[in-house]
VEXDREN-2710 file (C-alpha; in Angstrom, 1 decimal):
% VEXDREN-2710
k/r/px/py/pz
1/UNK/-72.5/138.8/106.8
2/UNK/-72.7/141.6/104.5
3/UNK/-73.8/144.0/107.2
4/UNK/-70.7/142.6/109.3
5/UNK/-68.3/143.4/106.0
6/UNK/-69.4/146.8/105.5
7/UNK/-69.1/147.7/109.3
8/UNK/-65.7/146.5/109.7
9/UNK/-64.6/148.2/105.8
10/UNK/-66.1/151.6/107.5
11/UNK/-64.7/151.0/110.7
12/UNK/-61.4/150.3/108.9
13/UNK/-61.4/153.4/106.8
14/UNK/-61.8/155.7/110.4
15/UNK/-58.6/153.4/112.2
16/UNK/-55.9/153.8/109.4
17/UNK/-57.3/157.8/109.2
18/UNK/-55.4/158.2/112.2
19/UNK/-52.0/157.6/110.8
20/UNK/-53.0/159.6/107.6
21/UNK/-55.8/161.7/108.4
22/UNK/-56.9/162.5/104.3
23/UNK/-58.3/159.2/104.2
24/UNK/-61.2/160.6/106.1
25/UNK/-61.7/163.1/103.4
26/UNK/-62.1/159.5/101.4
27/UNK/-64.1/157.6/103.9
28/UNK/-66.5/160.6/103.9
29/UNK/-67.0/160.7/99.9
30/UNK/-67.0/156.7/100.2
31/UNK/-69.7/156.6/102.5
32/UNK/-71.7/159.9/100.6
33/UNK/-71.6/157.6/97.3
34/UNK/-72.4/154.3/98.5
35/UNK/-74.0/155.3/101.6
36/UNK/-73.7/151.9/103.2
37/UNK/-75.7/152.7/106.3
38/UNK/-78.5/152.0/104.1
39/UNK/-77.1/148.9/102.6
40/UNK/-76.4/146.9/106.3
41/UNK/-79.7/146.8/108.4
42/UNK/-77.7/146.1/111.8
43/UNK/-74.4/147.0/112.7
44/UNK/-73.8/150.0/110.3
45/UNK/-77.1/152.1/110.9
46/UNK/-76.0/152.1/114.6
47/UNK/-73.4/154.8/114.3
48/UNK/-73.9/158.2/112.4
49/UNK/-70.8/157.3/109.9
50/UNK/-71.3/159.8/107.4
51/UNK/-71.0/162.4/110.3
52/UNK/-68.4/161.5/112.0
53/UNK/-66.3/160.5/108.5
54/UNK/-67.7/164.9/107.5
55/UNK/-66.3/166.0/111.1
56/UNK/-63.2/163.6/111.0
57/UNK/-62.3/165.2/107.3
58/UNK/-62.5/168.8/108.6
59/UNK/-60.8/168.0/112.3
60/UNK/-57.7/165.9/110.3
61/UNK/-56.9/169.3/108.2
62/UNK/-57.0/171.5/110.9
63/UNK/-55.1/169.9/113.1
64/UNK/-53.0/167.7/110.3
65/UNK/-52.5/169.2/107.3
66/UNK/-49.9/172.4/106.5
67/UNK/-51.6/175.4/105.4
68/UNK/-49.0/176.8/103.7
69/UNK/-50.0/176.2/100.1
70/UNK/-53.6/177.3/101.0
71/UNK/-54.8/179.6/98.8
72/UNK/-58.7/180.8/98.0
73/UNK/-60.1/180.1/94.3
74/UNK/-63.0/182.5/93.2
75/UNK/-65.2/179.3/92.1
76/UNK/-65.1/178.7/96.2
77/UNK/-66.1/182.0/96.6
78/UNK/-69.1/181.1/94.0
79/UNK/-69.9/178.1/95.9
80/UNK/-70.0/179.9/99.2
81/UNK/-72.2/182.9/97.3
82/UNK/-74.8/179.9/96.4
83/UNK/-74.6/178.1/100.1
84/UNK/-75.5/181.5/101.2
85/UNK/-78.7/182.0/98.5
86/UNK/-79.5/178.6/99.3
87/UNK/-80.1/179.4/103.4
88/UNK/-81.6/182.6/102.6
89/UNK/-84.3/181.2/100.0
90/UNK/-85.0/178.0/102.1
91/UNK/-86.5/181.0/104.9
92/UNK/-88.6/181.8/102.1
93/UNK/-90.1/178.6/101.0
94/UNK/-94.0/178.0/101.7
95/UNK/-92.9/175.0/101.9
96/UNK/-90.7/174.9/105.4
97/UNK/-90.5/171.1/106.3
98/UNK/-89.7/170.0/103.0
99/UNK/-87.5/172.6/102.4
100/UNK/-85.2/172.3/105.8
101/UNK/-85.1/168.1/104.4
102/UNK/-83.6/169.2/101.3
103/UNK/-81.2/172.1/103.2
104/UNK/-80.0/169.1/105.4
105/UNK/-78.1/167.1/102.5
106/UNK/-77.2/170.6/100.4
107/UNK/-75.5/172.5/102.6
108/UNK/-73.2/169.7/103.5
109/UNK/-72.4/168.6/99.5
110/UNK/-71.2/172.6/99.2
111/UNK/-69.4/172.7/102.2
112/UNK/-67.6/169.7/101.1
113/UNK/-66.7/170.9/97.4
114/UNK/-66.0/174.2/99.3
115/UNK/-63.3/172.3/101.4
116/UNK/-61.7/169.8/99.5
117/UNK/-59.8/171.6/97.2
118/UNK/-57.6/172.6/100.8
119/UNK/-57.6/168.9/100.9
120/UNK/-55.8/168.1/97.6
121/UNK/-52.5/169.7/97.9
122/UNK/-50.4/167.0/95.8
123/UNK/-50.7/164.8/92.4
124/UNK/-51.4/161.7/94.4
125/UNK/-53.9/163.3/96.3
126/UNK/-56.3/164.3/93.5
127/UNK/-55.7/160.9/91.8
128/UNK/-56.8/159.2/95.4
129/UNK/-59.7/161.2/95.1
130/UNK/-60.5/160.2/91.8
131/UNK/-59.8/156.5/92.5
132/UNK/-62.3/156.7/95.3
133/UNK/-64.9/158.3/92.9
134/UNK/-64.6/155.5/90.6
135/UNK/-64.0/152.6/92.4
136/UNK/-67.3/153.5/94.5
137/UNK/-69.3/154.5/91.6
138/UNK/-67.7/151.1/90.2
139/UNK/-69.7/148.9/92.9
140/UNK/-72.6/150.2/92.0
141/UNK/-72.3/150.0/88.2
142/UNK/-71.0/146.6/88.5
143/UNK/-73.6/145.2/90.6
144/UNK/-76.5/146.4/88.1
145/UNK/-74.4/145.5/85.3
146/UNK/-74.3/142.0/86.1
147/UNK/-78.4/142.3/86.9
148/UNK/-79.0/144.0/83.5
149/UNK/-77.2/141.3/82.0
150/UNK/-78.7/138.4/83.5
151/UNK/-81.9/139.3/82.7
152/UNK/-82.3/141.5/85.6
153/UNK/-82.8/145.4/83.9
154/UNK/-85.6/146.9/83.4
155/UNK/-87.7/150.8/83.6
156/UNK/-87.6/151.3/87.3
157/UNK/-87.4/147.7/87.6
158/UNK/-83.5/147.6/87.8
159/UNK/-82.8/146.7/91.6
160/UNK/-79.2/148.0/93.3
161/UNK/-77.7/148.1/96.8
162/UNK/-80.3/151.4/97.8
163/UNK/-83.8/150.9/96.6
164/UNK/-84.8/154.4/97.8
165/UNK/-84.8/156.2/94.4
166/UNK/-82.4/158.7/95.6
167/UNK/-79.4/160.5/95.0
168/UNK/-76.9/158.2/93.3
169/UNK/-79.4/155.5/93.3
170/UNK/-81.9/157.2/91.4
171/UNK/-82.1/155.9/87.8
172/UNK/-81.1/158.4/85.5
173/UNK/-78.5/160.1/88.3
174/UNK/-77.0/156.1/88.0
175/UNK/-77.1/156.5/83.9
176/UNK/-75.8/160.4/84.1
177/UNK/-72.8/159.3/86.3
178/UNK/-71.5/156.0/85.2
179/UNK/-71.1/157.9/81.7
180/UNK/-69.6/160.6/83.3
181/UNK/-66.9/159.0/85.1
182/UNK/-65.6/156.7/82.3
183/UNK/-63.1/159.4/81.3
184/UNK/-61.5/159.3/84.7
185/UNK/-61.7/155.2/84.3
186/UNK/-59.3/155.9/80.9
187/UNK/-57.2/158.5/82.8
188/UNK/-56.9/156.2/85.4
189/UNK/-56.2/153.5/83.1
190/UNK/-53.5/155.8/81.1
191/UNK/-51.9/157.8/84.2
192/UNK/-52.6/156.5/87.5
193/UNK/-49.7/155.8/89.9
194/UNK/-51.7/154.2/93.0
195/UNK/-52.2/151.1/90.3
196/UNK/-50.1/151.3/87.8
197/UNK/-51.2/151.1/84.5
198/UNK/-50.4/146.9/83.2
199/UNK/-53.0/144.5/81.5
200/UNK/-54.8/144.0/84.8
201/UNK/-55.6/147.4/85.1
202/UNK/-56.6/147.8/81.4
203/UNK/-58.6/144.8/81.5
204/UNK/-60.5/145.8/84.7
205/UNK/-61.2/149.3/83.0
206/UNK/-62.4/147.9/80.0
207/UNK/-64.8/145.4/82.2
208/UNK/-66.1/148.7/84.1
209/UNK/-66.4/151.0/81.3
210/UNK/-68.6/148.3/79.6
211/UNK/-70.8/148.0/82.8
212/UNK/-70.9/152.1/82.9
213/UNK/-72.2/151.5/79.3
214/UNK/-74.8/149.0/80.5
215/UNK/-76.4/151.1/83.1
216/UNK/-78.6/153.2/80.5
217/UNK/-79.7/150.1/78.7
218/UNK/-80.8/148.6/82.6
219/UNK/-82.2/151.2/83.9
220/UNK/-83.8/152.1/80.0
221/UNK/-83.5/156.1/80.7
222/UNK/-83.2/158.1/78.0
223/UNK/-81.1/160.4/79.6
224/UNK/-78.2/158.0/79.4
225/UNK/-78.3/157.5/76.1
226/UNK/-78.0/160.9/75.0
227/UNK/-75.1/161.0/77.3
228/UNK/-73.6/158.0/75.7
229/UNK/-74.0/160.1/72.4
230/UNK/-72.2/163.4/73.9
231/UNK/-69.3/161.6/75.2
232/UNK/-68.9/159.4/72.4
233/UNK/-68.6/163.1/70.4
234/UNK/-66.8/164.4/72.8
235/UNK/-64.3/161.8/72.9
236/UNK/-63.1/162.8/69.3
237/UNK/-60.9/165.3/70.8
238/UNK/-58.8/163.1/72.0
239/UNK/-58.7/160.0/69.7
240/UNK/-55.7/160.0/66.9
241/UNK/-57.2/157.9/64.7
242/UNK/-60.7/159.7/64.3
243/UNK/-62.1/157.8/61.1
244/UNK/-61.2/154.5/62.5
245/UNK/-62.7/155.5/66.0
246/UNK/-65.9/156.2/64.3
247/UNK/-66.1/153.0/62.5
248/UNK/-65.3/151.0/65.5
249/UNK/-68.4/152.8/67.5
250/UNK/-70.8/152.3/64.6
251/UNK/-70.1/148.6/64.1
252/UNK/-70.0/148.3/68.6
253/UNK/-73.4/149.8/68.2
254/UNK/-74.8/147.8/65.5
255/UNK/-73.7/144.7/67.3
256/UNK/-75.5/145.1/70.1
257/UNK/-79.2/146.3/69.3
258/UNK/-80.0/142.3/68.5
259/UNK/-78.9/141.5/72.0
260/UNK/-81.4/144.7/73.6
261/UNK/-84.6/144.3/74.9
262/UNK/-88.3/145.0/72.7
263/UNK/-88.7/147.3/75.9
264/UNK/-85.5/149.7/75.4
265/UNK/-86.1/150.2/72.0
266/UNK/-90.0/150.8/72.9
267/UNK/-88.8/153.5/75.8
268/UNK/-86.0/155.5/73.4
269/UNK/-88.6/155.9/71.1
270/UNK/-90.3/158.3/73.0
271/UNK/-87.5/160.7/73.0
272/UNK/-88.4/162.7/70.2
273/UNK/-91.9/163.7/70.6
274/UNK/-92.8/164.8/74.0
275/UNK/-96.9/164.3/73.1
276/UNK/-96.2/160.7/72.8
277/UNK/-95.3/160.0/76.5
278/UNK/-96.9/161.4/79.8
279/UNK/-93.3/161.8/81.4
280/UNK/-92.2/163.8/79.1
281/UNK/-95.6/165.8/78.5
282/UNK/-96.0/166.8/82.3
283/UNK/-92.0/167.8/82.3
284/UNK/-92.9/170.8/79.4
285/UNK/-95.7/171.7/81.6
286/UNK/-94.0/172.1/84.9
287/UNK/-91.4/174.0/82.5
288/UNK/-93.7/176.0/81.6
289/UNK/-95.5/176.7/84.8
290/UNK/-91.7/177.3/86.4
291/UNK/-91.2/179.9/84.2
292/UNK/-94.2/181.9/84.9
293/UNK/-93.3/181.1/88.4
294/UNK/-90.2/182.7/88.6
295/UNK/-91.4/185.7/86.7
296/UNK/-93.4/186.4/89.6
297/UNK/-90.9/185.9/92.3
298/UNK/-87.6/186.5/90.6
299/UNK/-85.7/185.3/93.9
300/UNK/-87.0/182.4/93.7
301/UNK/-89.3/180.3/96.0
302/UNK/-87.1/178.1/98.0
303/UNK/-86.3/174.1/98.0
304/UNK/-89.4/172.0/96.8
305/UNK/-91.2/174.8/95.4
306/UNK/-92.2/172.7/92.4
307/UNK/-95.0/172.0/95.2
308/UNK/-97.1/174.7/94.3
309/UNK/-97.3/173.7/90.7
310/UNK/-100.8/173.0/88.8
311/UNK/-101.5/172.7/85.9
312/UNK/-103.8/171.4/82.1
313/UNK/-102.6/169.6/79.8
314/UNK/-103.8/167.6/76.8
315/UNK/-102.1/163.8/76.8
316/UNK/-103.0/161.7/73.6
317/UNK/-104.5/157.9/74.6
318/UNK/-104.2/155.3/71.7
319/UNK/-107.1/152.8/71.9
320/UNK/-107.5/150.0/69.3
321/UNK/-106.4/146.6/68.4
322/UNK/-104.3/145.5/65.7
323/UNK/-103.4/147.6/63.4
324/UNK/-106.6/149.7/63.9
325/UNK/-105.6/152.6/66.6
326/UNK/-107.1/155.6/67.3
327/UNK/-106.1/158.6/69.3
328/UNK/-108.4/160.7/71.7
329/UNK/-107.0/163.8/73.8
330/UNK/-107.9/163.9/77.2
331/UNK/-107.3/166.2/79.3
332/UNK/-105.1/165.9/82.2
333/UNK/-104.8/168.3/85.7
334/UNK/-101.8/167.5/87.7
335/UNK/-100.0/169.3/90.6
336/UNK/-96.4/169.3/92.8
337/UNK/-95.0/167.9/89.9
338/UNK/-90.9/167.7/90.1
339/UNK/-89.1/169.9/87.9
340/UNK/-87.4/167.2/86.4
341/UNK/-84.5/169.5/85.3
342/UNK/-81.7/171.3/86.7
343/UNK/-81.9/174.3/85.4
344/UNK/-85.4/174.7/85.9
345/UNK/-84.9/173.5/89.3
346/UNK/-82.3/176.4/90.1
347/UNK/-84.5/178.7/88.3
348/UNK/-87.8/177.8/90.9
349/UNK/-85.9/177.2/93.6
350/UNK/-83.0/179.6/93.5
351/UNK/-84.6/182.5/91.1
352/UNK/-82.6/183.9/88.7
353/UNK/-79.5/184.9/91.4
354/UNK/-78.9/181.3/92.7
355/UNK/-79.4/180.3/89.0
356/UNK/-76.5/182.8/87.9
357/UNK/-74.3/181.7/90.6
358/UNK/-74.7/177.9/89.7
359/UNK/-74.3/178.3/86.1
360/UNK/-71.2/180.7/86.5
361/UNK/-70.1/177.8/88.7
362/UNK/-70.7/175.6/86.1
363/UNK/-69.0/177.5/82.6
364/UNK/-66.4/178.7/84.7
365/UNK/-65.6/174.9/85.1
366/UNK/-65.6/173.6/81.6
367/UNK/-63.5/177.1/80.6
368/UNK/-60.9/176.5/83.1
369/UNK/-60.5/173.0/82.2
370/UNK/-60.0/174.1/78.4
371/UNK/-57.5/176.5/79.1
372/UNK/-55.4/173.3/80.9
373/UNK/-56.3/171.0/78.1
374/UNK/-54.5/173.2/75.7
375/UNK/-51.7/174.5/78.1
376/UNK/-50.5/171.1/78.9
377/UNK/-51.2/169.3/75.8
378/UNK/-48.8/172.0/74.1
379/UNK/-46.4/171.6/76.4
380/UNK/-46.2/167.5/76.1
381/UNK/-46.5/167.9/72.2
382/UNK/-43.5/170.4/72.3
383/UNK/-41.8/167.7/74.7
384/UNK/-41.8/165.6/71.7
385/UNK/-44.7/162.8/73.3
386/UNK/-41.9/161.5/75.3
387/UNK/-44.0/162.4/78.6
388/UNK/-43.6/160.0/81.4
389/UNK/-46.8/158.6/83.5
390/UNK/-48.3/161.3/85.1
391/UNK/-46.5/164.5/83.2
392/UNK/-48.5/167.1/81.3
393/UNK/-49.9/164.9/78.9
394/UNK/-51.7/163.5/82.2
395/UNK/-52.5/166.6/83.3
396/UNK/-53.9/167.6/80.5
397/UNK/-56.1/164.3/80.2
398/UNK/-57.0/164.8/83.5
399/UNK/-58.5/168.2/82.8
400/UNK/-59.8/166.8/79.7
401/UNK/-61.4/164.0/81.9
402/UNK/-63.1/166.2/84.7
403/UNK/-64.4/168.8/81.6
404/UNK/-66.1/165.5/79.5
405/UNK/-67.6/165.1/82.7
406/UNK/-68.7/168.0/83.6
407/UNK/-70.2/168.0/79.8
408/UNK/-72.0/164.9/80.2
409/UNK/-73.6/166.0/83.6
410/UNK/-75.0/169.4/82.1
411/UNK/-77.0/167.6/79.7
412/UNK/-78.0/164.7/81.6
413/UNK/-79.0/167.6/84.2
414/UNK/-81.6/169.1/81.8
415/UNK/-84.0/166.1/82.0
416/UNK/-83.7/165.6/85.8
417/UNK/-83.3/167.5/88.8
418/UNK/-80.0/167.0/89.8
419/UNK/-78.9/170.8/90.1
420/UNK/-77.1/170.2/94.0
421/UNK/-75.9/166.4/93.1
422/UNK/-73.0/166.1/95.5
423/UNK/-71.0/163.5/92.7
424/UNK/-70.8/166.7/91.0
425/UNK/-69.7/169.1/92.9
426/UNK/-66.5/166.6/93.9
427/UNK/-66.0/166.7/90.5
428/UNK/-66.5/170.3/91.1
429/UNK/-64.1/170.8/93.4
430/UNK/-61.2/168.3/92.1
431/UNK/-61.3/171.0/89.4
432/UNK/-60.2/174.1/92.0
433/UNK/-57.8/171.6/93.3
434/UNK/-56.1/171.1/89.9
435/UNK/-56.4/174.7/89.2
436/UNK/-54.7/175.3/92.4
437/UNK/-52.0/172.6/91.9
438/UNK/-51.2/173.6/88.4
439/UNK/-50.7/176.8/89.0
440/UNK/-48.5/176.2/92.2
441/UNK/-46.3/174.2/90.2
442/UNK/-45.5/176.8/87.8
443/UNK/-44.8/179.8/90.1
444/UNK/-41.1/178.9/90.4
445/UNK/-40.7/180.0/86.6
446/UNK/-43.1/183.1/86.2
447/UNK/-40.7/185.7/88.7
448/UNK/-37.8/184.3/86.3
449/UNK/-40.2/184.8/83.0
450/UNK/-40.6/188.4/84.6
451/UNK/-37.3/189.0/85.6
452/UNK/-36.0/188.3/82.0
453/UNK/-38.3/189.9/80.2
454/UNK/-38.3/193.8/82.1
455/UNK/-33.8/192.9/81.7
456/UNK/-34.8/192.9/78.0
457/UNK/-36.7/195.8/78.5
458/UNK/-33.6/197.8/79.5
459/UNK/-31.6/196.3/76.7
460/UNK/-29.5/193.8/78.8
461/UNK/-28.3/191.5/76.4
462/UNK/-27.9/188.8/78.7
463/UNK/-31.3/188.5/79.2
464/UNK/-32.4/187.1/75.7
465/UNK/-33.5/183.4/76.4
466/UNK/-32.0/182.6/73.1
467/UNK/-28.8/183.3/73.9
468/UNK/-26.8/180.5/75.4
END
């Protein structure tokens, strides 16, 4: 029956694309996310639905969509620099058939963040975007929220929809992007138009952000909870009543450590010493190793080079019962261990080029999102507050929203090898489109801006805007 739902849903999604054709661009980043083919075991693995929702998105623009807005952001030309560095460095790897598996999914998450910003020519657009993002994320988090609370969570013993261990599903990619996408769940909750914003909306934010909360305590990765901790500081920014805001986090916190399990608090201990757990111990190693690495081939090695790793290390045993314990070093050789971050990953994979496209990528991101933050924020403070749903204080939420999240993915990013997620790089590209958009809508009034300020130049009079 469930195979049969998800069929006809997908099926769905393609038929009313025909009268609208952007709703492909959502069936495809519907299907990326959830990637129901893998959830039904009948009907939906009969039909390649992720390609045909990719070539549907494209085709509906081309033939659809008016290009007359179109314009060319230099992050898509970054993106397009590092889809380029990626095919050339995957000819180098010495590791070919890994490498051309890991191409396959890549090159289509940058073509994608590449694309949609053409995609996302109005307001309503971007926010449908968003509300995809969320609401598929949201199945997901909701499902192992209600696991983790009955009982269900546990270190790689949390179950959901894909019990492959990749992309979205992994673990830690689940902990890094259920944090990450709460501040779109508040925007959403504050500014959205598709669902306007009553107690029904509030009250199913509030439910979801509480399950995005409970994904790092189901899935116990340590990752999350240092996200938890960024956004939470993050989130200051925006709060008006700061002290109070504090308060009420310390005293949600304090409440619930009775209600978490002897095995969270046993697994977040091992965050501060990387000795004290063999996880963390082999992920210095490989660090280690990927640095000498990339030293010697500066352009990196290609997808999967991580392969070629080897390595010694010392890992301390405890042996003992009671309170009697005793600690011998043994030593430890292990090999093709993962990179386990990011930016090492870029750095071994990508050299120190595709590493200095992706994080140019990256800060170019969290800058441009500032400089909207304070732009539009200004402008709804100067509007008195009075700023209707959706005005610049939502833009400027919005902005504040995508950089958060962008925030919260960089540091999750360093303890796992997420460097070509493809959640990211919508978010990614939602951030070109509201670039874009922003600045369309204020063209009108820069040649006027212009205009009266060479008049005043000359000494036309007229021209002073404080004269009536």
């Amino acid at each position: 029956m469930l195979d049969l739902a998800l069929f006809a849903f997908v099926l769905f999604f393609f038929a009313i694309g025909v009268a609208r054709p952007f709703l492909w661009v959502l069936a495809y980043v519907y299907i990326d996310i959830l990637a129901p083919q893998k959830i039904g075991w009948t009907l939906t693995p009969l039909l390649p639905i992720s390609l045909i929702a990719f070539v549907a998105a494209f085709a509906g623009w081309l033939f659809v969509d008016e290009k007359r807005d179109m314009r060319v952001h230099y992050r898509q030309g970054l993106m397009v620099l590092l889809l380029l560095w990626c095919w050339y460095t995957t000819g180098l790897s010495a590791f070919p058939e890994e490498a051309a598996h890991k191409w396959s999914w890549v090159w289509k998450a940058l073509v994608f963040a590449i694309f949609l910003p053409f995609t996302l020519t109005t307001r309503l657009r971007m926010e449908a975007l968003v509300l995809t993002i969320v609401l598929t994320v949201g199945a997901i988090v909701i499902s192992a929220g209600l696991k983790t609370v009955g009982g269900g969570g546990g270190y790689e013993s949390l179950y959901f929809f894909v019990n492959d261990n990749s992309g979205v599903y992994e673990s830690s990619t689940l902990a890094t992007v259920a944090i990450g996408s709460i501040p779109l769940i508040v925007w959403l909750m504050k500014h959205g138009t598709v669902f306007p914003p009553d107690w029904r909306v509030k009250l199913f934010g509030v439910a979801l952000i509480f399950a995005c909360l409970l994904i790092p305590i189901g899935t116990e990765a340590r990752t999350g909870l240092l996200c938890i901790a960024v956004l939470a500081v993050l989130s200051l920014r925006s709060v008006k009543n700061r002290i109070a805001y504090v308060c009420a986090a310390g005293l949600l916190a304090l409440a619930a450590l009775p209600f978490l399990p002897q095995s969270y608090y046993e697994r977040m201990a091992t965050i501060g010493s990387s000795q004290a757990d063999a996880s963390a111990s082999t992920r210095v190693a490989v660090w280690e190793w990927t640095l000498d690495y990339v030293k010697a081939n500066p352009l990196g090695g290609g997808f999967d080079s991580y392969r070629a790793n080897s390595f010694t290390y010392e890992m301390p045993v405890r042996t003992g019962t009671g309170n009697t314990t005793a600690v011998e070093y043994v030593e430890v050789t292990d090999k093709a261990r993962a990179f386990h971050s990011a930016y090492f990953e870029l750095l071994g994979e990508q050299g120190y080029v595709g590493f200095a496209i992706w994080l140019a990528l990256m800060l170019s991101g969290l800058l441009q999102m500032e400089r909207l933050r304070r732009r539009y924020r200004e402008r709804a403070l100067s509007a008195g507050g009075a700023d209707a749903v959706g005005g610049d204080a939502g833009i400027a939420q919005l902005a504040t929203a995508l950089q958060t999240g962008l925030v919260v993915y960089l540091v999750g990013a360093a303890f796992q090898g997420i460097g070509y997620q493809p959640v990211v790089f919508l978010f990614l590209g939602l951030q070109v489109a509201l670039w874009n958009w922003c600045r369309r809508q204020e063209k009108p009034a820069r040649p006027a801006a212009k205009t009266a300020h060479a008049a005043s130049r000359r000494g036309d009079p007229t021209s002073d805007p404080a004269m009536p």
